[in-house]
C-alpha positions in Angstrom: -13.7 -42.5 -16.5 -13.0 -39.3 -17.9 -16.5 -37.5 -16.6 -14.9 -38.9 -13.3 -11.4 -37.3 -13.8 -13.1 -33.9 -15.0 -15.6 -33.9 -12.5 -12.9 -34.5 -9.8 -10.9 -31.7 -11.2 -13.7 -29.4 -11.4 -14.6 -29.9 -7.6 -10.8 -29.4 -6.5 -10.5 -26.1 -8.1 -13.9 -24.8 -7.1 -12.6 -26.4 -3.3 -9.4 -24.2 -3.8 -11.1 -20.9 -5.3 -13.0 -21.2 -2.1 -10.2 -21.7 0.4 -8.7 -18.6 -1.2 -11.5 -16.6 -1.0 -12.1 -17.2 2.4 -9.4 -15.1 4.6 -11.0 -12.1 3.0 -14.2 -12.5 4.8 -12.6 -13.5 7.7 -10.6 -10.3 7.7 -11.7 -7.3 9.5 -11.0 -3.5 7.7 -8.6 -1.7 9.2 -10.1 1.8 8.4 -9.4 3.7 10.8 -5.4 3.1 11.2 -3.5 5.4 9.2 -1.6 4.5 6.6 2.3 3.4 6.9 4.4 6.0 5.9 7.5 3.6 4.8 5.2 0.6 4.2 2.1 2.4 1.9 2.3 3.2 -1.9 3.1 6.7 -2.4 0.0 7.0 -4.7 -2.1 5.9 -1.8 -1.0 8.2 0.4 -1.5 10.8 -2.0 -4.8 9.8 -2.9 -6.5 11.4 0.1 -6.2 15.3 0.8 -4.7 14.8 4.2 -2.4 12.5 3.0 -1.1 14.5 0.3 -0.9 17.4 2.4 1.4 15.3 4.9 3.7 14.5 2.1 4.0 18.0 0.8 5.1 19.2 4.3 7.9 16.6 5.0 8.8 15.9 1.7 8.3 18.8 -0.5 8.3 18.7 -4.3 8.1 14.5 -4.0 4.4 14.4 -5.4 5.5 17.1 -8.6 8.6 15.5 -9.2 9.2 14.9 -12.7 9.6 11.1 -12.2 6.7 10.6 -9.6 4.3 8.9 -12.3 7.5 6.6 -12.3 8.1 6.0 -9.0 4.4 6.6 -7.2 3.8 2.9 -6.8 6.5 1.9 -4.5 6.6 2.7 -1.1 9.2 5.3 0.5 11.0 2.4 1.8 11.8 1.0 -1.5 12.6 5.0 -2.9 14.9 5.7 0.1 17.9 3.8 -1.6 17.5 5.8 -4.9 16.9 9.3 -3.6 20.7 9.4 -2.9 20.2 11.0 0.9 16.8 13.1 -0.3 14.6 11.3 1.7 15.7 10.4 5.4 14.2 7.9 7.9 13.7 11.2 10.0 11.3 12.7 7.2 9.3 9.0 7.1 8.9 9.2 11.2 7.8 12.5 10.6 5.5 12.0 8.3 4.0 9.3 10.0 3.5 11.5 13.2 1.2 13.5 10.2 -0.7 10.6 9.1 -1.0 9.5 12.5 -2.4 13.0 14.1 -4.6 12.7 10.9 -6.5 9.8 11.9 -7.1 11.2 15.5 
């Protein structure tokens, strides 16, 4: 009886590991969109030449800010609040218009 019970459990997780593994094959890459400017980790944005470029010209001094290492996970969105007027939904619209003309 309890080969039975462990055996059952064992199938039920290896059932569920697969369920959850299965959207990401189903899933196509979305390479070629550019990143969201209010939506996309700072860092990631960053992380590619063009990128950083964009955030230098509409945000300048965000990416050598003495807090960045702090603050380079979360998304402009979620820094807006705490940049006490420094970074405006105008500068995130522009810098999308960058990311976007980027991709092009």
């Amino acid at each position: 009886m309890k080969k039975l019970i462990t055996s059952a459990a064992l199938g039920l997780s290896l059932a569920a590991g697969a369920l959850v593994a299965a959207p990401a094959f189903a899933q196509a890459p979305a390479a070629t969109a550019a990143p969201s400017a209010g939506d996309t980790p700072i860092a990631d944005i960053a992380a590619t030449p063009e990128g950083k470029a964009a955030l230098d010209k509409n945000l300048p001094g965000l990416t050598a800010h003495e807090a960045y290492e702090q603050f380079k996970g979360m998304t402009l969105k979620q820094v807006q609040p705490m940049s006490q007027g420094a970074i405006t939904d105008d500068q995130i619209k522009a810098l999308q218009a960058d990311l976007d003309k980027g991709k092009k």
